[in-house]
Each structure stands twice: as structure tokens, then as C-alpha cells.
mmJSON file of the N, C-alpha and C atoms, coordinates in Angstrom:
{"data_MODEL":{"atom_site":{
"group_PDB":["ATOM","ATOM","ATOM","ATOM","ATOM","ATOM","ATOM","ATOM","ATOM","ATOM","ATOM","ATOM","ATOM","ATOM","ATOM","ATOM","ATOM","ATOM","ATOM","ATOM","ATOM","ATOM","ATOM","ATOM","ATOM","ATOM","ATOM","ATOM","ATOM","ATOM","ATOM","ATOM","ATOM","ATOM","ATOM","ATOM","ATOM","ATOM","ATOM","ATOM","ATOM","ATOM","ATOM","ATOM","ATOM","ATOM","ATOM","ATOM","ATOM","ATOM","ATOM","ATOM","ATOM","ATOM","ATOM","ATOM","ATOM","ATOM","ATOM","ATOM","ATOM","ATOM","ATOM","ATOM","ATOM","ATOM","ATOM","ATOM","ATOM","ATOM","ATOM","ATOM","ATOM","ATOM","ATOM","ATOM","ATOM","ATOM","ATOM","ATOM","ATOM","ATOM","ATOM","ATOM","ATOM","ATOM","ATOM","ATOM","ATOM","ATOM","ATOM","ATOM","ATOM","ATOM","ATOM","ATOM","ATOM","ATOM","ATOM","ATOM","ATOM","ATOM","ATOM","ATOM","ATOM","ATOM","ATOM","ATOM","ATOM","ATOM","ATOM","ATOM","ATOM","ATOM","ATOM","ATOM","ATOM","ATOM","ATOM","ATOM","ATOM","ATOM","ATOM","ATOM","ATOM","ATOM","ATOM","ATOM","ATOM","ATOM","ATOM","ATOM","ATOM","ATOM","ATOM","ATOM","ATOM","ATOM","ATOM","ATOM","ATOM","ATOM","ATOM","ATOM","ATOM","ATOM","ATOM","ATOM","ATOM","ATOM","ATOM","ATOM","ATOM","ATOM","ATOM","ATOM","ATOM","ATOM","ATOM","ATOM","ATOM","ATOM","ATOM","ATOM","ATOM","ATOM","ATOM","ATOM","ATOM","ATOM","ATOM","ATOM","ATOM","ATOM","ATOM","ATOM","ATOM","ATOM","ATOM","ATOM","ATOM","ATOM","ATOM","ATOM","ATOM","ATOM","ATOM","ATOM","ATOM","ATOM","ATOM","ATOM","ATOM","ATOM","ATOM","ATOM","ATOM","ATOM","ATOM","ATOM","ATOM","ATOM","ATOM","ATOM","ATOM","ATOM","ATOM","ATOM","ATOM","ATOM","ATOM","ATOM","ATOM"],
"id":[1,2,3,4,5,6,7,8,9,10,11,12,13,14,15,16,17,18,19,20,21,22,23,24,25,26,27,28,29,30,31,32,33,34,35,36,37,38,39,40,41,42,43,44,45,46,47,48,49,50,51,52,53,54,55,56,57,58,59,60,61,62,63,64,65,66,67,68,69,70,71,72,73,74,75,76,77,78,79,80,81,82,83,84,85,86,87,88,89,90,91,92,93,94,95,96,97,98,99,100,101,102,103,104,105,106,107,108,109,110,111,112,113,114,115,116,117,118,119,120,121,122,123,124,125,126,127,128,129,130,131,132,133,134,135,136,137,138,139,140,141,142,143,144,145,146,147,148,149,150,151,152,153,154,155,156,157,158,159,160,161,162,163,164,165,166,167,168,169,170,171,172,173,174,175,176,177,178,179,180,181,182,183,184,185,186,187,188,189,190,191,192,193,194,195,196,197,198,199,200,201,202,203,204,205,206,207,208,209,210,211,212,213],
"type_symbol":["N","C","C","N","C","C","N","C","C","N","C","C","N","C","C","N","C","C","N","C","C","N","C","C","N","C","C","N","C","C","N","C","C","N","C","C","N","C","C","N","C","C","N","C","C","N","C","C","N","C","C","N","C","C","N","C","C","N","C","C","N","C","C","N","C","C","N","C","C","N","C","C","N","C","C","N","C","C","N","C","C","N","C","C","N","C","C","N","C","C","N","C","C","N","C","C","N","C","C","N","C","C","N","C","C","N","C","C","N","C","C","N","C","C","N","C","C","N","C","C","N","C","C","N","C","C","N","C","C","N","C","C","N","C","C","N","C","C","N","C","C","N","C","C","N","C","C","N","C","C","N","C","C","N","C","C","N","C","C","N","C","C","N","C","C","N","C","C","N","C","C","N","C","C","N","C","C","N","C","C","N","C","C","N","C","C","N","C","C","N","C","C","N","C","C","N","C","C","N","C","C","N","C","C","N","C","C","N","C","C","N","C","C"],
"label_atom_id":["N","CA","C","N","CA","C","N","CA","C","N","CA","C","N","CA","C","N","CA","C","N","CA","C","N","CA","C","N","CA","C","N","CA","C","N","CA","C","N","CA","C","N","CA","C","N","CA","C","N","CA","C","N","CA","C","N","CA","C","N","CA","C","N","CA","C","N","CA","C","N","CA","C","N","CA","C","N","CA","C","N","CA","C","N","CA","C","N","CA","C","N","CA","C","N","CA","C","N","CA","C","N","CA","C","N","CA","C","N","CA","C","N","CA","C","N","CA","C","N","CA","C","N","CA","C","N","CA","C","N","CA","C","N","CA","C","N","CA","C","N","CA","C","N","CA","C","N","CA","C","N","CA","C","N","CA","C","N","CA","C","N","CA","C","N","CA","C","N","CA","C","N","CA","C","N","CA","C","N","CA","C","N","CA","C","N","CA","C","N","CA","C","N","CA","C","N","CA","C","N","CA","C","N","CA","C","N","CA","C","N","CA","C","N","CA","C","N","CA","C","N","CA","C","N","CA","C","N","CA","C","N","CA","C","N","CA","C","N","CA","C","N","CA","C","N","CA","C"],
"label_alt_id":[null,null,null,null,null,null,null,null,null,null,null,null,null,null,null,null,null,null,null,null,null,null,null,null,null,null,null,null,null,null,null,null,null,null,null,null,null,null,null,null,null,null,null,null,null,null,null,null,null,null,null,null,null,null,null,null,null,null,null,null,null,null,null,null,null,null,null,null,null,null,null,null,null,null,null,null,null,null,null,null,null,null,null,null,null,null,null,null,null,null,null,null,null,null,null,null,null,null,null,null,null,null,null,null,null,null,null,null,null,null,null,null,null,null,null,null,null,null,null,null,null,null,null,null,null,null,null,null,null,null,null,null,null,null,null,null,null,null,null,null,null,null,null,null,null,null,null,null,null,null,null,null,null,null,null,null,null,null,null,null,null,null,null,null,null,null,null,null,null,null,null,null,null,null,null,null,null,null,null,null,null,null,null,null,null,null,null,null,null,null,null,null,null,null,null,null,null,null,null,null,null,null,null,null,null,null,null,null,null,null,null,null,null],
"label_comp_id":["UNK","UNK","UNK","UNK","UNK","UNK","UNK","UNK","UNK","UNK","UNK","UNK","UNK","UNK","UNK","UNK","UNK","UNK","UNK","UNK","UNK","UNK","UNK","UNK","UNK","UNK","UNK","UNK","UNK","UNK","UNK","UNK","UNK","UNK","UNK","UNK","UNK","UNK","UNK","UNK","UNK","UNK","UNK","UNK","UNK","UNK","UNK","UNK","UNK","UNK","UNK","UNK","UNK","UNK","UNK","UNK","UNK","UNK","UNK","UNK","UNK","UNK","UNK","UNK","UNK","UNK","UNK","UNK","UNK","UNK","UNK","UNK","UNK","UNK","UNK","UNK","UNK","UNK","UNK","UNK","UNK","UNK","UNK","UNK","UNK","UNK","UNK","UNK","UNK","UNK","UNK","UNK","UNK","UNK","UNK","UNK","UNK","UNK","UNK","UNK","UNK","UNK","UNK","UNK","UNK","UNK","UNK","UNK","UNK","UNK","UNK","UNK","UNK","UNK","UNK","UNK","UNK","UNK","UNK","UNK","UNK","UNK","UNK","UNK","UNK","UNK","UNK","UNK","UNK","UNK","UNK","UNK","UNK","UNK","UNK","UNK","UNK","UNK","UNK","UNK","UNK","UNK","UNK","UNK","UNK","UNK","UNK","UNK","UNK","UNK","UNK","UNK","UNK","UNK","UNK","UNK","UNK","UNK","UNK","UNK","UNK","UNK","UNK","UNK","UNK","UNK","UNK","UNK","UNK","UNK","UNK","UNK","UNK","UNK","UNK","UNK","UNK","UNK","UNK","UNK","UNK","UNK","UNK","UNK","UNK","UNK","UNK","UNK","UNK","UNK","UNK","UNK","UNK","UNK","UNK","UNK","UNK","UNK","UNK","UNK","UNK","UNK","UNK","UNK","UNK","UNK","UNK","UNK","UNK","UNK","UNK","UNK","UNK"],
"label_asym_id":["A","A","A","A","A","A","A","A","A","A","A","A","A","A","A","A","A","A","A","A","A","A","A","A","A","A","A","A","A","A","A","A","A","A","A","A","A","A","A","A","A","A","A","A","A","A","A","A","A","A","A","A","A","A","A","A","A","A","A","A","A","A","A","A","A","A","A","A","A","A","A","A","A","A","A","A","A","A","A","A","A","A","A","A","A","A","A","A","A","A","A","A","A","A","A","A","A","A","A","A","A","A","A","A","A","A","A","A","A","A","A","A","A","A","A","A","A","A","A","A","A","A","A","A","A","A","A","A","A","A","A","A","A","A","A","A","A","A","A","A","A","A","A","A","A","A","A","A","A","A","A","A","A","A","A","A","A","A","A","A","A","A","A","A","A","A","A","A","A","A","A","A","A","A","A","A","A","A","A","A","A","A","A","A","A","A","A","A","A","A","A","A","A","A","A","A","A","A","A","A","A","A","A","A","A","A","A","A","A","A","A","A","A"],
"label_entity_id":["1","1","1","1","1","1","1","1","1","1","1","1","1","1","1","1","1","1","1","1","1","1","1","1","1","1","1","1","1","1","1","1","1","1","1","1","1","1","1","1","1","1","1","1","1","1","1","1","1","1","1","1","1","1","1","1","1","1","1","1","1","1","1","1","1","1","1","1","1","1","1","1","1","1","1","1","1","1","1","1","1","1","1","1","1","1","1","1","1","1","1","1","1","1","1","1","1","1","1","1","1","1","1","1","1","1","1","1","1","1","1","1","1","1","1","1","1","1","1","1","1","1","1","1","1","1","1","1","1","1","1","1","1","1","1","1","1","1","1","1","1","1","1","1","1","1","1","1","1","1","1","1","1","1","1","1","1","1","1","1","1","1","1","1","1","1","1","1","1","1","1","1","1","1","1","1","1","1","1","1","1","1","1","1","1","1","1","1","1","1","1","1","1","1","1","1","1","1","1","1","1","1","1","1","1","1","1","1","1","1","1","1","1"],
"label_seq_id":[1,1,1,2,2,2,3,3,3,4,4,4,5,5,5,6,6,6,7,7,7,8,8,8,9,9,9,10,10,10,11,11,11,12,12,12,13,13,13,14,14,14,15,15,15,16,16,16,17,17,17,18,18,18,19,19,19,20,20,20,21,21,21,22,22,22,23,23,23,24,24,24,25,25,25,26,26,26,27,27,27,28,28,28,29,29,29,30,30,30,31,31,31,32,32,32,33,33,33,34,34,34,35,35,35,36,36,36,37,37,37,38,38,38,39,39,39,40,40,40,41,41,41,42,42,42,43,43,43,44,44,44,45,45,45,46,46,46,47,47,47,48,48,48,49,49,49,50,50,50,51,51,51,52,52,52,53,53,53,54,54,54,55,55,55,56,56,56,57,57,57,58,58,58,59,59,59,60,60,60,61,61,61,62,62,62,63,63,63,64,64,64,65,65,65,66,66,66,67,67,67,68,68,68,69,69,69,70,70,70,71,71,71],
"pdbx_PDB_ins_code":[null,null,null,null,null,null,null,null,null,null,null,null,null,null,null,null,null,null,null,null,null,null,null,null,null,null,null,null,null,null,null,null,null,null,null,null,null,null,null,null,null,null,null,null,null,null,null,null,null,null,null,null,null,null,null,null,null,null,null,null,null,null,null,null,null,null,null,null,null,null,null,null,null,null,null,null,null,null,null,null,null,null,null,null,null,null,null,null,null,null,null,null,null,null,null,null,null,null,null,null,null,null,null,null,null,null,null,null,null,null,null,null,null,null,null,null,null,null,null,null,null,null,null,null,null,null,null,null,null,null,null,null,null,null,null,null,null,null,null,null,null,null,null,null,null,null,null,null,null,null,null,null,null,null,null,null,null,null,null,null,null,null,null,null,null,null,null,null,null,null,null,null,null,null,null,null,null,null,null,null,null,null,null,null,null,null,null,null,null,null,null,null,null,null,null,null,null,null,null,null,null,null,null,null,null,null,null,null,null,null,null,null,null],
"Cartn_x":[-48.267,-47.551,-46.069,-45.609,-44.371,-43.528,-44.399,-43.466,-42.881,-44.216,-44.095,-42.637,-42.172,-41.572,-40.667,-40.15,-39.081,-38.785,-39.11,-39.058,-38.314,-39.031,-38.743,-36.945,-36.768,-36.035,-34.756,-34.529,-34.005,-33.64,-34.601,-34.04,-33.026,-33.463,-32.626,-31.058,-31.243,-29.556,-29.336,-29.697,-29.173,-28.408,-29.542,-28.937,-27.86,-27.403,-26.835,-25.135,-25.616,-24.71,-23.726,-24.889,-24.527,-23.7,-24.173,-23.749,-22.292,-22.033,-20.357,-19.709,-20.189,-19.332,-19.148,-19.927,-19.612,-18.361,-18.114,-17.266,-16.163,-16.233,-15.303,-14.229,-15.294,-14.42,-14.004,-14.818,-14.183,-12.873,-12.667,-11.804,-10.239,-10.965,-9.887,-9.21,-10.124,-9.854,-9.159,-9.494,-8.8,-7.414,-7.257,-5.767,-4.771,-5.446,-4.916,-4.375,-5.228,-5.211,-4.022,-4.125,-2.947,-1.514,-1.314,-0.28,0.432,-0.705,0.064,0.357,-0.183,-0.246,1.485,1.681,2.97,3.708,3.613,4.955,4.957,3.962,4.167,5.0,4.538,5.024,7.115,7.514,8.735,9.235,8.504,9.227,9.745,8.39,8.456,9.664,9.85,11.156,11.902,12.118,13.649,14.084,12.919,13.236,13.593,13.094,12.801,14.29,14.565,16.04,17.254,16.877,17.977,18.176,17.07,16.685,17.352,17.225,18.035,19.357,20.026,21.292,22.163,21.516,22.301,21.885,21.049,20.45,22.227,22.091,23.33,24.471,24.602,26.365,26.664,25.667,25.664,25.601,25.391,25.392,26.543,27.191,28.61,29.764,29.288,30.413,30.741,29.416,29.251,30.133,29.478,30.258,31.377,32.166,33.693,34.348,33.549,34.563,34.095,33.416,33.191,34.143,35.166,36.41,37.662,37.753,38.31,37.745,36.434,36.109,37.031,37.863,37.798,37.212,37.076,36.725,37.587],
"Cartn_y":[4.461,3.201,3.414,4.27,4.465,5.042,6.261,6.746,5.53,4.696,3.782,2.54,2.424,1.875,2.611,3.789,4.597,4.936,4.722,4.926,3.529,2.594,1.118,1.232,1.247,1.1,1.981,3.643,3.992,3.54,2.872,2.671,1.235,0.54,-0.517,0.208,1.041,1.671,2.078,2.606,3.792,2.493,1.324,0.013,-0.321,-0.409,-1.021,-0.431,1.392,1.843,2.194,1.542,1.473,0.242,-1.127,-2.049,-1.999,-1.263,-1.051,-0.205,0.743,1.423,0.395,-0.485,-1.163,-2.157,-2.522,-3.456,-2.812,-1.127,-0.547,-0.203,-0.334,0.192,-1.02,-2.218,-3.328,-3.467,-3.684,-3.865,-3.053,-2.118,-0.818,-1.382,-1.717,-1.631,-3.571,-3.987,-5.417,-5.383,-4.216,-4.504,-3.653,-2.451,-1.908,-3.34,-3.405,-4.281,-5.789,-5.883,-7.062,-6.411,-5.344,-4.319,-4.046,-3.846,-3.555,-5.094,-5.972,-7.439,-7.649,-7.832,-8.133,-6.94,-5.749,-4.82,-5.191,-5.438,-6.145,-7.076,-7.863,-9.442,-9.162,-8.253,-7.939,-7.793,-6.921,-6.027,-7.287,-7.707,-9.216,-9.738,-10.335,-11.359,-10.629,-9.209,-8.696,-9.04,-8.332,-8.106,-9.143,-10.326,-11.791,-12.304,-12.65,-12.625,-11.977,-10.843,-9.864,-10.526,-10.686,-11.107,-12.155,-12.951,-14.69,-14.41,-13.408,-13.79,-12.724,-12.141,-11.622,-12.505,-13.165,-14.386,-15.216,-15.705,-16.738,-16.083,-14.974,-13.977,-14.037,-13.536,-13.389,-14.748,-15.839,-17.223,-17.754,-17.59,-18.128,-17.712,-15.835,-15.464,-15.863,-16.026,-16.926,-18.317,-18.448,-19.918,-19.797,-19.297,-18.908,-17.898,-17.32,-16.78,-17.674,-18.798,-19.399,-19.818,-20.084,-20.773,-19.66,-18.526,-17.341,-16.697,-17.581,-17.269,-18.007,-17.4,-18.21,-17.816,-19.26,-19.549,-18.775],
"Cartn_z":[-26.562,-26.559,-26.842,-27.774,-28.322,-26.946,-26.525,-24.945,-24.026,-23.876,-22.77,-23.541,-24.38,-24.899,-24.61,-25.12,-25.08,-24.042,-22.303,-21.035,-20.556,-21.574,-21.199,-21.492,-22.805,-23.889,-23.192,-22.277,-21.853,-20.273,-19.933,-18.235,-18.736,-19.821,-20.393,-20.196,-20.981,-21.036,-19.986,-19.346,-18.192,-17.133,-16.996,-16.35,-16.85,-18.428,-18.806,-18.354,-18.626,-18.18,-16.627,-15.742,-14.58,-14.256,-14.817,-15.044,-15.363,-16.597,-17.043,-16.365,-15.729,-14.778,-13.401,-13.169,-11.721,-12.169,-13.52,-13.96,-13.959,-14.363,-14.874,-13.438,-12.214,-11.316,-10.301,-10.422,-9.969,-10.749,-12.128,-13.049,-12.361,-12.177,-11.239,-10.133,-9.562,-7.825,-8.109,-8.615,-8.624,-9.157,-10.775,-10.98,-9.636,-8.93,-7.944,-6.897,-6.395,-5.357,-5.534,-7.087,-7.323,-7.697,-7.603,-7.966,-6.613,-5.379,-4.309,-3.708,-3.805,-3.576,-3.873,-5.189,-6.197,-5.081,-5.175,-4.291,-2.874,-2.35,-1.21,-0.216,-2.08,-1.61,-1.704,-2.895,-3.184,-1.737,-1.271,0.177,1.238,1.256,2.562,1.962,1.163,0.277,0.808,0.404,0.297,1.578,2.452,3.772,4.648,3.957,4.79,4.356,3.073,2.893,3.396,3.289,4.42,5.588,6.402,7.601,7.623,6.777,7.152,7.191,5.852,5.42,7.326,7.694,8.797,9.912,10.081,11.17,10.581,9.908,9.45,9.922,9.418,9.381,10.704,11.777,13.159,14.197,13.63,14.083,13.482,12.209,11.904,12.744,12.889,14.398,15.313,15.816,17.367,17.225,16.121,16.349,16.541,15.408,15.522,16.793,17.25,18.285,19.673,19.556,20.808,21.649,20.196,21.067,21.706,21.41,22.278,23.502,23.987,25.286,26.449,27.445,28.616,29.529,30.33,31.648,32.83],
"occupancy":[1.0,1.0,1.0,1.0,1.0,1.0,1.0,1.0,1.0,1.0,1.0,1.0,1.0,1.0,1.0,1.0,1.0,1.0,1.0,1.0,1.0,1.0,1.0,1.0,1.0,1.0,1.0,1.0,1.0,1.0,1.0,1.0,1.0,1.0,1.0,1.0,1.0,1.0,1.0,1.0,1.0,1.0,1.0,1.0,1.0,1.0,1.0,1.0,1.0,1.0,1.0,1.0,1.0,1.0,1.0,1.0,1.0,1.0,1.0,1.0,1.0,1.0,1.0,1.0,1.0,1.0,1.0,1.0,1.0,1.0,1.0,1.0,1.0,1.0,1.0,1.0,1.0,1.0,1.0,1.0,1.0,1.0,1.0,1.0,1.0,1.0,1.0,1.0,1.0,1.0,1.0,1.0,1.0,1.0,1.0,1.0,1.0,1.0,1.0,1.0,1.0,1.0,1.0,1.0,1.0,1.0,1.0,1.0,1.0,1.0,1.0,1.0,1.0,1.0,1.0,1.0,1.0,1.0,1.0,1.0,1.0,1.0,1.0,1.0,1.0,1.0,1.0,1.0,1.0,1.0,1.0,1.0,1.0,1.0,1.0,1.0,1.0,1.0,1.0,1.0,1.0,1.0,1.0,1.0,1.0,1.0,1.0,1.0,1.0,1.0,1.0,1.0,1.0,1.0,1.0,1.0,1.0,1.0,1.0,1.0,1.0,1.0,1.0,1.0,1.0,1.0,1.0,1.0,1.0,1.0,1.0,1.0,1.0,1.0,1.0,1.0,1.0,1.0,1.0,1.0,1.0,1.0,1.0,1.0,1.0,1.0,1.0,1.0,1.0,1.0,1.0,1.0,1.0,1.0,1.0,1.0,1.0,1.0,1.0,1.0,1.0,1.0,1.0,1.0,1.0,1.0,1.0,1.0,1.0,1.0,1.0,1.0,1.0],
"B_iso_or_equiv":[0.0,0.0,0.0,0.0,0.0,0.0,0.0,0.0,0.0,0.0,0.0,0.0,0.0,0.0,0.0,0.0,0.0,0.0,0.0,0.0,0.0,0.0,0.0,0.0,0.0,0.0,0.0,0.0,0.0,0.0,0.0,0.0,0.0,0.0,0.0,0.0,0.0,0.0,0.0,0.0,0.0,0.0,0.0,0.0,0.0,0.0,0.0,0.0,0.0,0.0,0.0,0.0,0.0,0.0,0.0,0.0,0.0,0.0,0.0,0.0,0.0,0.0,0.0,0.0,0.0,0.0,0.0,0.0,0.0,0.0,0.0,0.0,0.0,0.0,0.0,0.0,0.0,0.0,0.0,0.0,0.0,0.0,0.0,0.0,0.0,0.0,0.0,0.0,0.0,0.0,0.0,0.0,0.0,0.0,0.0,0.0,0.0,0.0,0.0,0.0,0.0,0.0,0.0,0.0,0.0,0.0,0.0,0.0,0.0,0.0,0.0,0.0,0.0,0.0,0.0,0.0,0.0,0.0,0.0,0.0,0.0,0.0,0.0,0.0,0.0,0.0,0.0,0.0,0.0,0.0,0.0,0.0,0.0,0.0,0.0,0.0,0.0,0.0,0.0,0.0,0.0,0.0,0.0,0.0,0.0,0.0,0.0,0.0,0.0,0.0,0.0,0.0,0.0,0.0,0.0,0.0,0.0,0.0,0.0,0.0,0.0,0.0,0.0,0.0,0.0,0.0,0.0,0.0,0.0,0.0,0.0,0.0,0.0,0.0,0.0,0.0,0.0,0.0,0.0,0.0,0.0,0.0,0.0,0.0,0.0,0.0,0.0,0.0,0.0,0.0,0.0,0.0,0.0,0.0,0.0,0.0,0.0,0.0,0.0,0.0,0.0,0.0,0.0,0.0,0.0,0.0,0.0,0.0,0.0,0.0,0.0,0.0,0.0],
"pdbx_formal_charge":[null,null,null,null,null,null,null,null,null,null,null,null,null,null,null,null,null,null,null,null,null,null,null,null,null,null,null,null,null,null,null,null,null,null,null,null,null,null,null,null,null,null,null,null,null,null,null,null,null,null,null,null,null,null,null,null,null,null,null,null,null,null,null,null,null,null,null,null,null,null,null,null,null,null,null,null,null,null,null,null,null,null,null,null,null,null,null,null,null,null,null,null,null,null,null,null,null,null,null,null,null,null,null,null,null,null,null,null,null,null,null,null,null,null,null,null,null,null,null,null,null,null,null,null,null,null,null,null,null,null,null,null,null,null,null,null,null,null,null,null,null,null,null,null,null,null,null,null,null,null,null,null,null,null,null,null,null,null,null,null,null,null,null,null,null,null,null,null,null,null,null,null,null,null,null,null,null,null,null,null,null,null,null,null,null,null,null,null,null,null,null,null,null,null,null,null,null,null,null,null,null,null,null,null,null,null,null,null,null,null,null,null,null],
"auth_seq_id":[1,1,1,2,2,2,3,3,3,4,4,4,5,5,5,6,6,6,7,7,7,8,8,8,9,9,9,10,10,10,11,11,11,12,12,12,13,13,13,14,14,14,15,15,15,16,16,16,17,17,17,18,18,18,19,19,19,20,20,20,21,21,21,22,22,22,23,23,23,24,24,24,25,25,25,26,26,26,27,27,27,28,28,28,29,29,29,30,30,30,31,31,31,32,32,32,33,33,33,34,34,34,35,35,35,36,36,36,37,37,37,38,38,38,39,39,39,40,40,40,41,41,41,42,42,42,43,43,43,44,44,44,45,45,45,46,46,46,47,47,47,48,48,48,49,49,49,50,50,50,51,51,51,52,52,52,53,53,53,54,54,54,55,55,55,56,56,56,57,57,57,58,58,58,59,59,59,60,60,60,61,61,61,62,62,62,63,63,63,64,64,64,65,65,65,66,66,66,67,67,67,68,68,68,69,69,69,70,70,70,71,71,71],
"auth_comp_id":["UNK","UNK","UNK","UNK","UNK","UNK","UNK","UNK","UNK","UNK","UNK","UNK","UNK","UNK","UNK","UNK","UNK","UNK","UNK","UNK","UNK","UNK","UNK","UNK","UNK","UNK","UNK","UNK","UNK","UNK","UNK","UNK","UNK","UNK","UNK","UNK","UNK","UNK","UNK","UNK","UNK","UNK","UNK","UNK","UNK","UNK","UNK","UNK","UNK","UNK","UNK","UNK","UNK","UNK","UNK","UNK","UNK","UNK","UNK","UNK","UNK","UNK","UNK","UNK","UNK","UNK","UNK","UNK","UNK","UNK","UNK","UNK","UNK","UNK","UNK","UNK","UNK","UNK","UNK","UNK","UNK","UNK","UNK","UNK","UNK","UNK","UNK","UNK","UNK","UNK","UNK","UNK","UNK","UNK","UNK","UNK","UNK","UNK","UNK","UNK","UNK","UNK","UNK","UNK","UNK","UNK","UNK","UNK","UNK","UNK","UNK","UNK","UNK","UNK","UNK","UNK","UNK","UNK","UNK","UNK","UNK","UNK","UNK","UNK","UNK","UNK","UNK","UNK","UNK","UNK","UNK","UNK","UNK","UNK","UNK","UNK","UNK","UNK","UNK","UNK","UNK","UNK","UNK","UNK","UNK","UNK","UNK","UNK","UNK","UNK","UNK","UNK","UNK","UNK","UNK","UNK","UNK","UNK","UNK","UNK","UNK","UNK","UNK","UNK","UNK","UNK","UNK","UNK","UNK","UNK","UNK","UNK","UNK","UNK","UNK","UNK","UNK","UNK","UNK","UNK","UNK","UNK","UNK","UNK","UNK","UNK","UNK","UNK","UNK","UNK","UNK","UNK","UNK","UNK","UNK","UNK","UNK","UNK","UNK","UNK","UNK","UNK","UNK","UNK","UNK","UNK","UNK","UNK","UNK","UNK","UNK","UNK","UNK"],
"auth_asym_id":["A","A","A","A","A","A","A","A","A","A","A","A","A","A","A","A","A","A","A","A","A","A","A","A","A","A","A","A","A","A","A","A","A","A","A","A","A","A","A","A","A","A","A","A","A","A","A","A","A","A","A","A","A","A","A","A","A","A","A","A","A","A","A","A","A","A","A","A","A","A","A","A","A","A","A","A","A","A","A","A","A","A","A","A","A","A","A","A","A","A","A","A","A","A","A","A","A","A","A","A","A","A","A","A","A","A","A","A","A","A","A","A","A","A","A","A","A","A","A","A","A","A","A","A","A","A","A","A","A","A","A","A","A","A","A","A","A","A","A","A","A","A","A","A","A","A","A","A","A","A","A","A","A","A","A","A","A","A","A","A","A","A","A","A","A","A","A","A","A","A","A","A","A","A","A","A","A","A","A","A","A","A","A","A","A","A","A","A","A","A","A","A","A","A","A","A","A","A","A","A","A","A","A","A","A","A","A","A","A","A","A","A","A"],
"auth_atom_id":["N","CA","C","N","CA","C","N","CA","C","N","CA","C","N","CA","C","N","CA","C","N","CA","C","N","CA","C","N","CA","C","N","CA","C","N","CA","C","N","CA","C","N","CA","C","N","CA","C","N","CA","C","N","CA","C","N","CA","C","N","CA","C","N","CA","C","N","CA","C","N","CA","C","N","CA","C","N","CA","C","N","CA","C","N","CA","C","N","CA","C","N","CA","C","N","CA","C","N","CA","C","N","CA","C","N","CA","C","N","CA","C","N","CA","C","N","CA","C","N","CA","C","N","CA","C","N","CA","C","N","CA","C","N","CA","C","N","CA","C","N","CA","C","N","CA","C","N","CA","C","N","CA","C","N","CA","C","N","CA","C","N","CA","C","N","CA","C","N","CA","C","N","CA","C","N","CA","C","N","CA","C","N","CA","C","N","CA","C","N","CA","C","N","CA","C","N","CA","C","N","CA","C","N","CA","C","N","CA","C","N","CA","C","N","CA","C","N","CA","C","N","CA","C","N","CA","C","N","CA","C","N","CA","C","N","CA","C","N","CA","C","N","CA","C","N","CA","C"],
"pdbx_PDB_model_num":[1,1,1,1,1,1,1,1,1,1,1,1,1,1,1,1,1,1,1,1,1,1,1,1,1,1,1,1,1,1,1,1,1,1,1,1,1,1,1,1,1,1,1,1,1,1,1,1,1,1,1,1,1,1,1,1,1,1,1,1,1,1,1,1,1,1,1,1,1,1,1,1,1,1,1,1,1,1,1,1,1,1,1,1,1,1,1,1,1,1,1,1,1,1,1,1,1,1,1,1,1,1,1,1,1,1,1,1,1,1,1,1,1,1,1,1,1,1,1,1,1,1,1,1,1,1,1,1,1,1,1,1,1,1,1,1,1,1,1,1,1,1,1,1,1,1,1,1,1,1,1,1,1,1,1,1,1,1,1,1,1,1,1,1,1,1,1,1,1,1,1,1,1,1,1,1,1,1,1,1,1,1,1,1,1,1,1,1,1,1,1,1,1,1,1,1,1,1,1,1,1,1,1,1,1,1,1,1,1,1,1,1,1]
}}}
């Protein structure tokens, strides 16, 4: 009776310990995953800002040299 307990009593743990390692590596892979998320998101901004402020620079030109074109 005592074995059959102590077979019981260990697959308890061995689960238990499988259990905390599946947490341990979700836990992982989630702060990863919100780390590259956050640097990601930096890059797009920078890049997206860049992007506008020379969209603008290059459309204020135009404008201004429209009137030194002739016909």
C-alpha cells in the first residue's frame, strides 16, 4: 500500500514539475515577445515620423518653387 502511494505521491510532483516549467517558459517567451513588440513599435514611430517630416519638407519646396517655373 505504502509503494502504491509513493508512485501516486511522485507522479503528483513530477506533474507538478512539468506544470512550472510550462509556466516558466511561457513566462519567457511572453516577456520576449513584448520586448520585441515595444522595439518594434520604436522603429515604426521613428521611421513613420521621419517619413512625414520629409513628406512635408519636400511638399513645402514644391510649393515654393512653383512660382519660378515658366511657361
Amino acid at each position: 500500500m505504502r509503494s502504491i502511494l509513493w508512485i501516486v505521491a511522485a507522479g503528483r510532483q513530477s506533474r507538478k514539475g512539468a506544470v512550472t516549467d510550462m509556466e516558466e517558459k511561457t513566462y519567457k517567451i511572453m516577456g520576449g515577445a513584448g520586448a520585441l513588440n515595444i522595439a518594434f513599435g520604436v522603429v515604426i514611430m521613428v521611421v513613420g515620423i521621419a517619413g512625414g517630416v520629409l513628406l512635408v519638407i519636400s511638399g513645402a519646396k514644391l510649393l515654393a518653387g512653383r512660382n519660378k517655373i515658366l511657361f
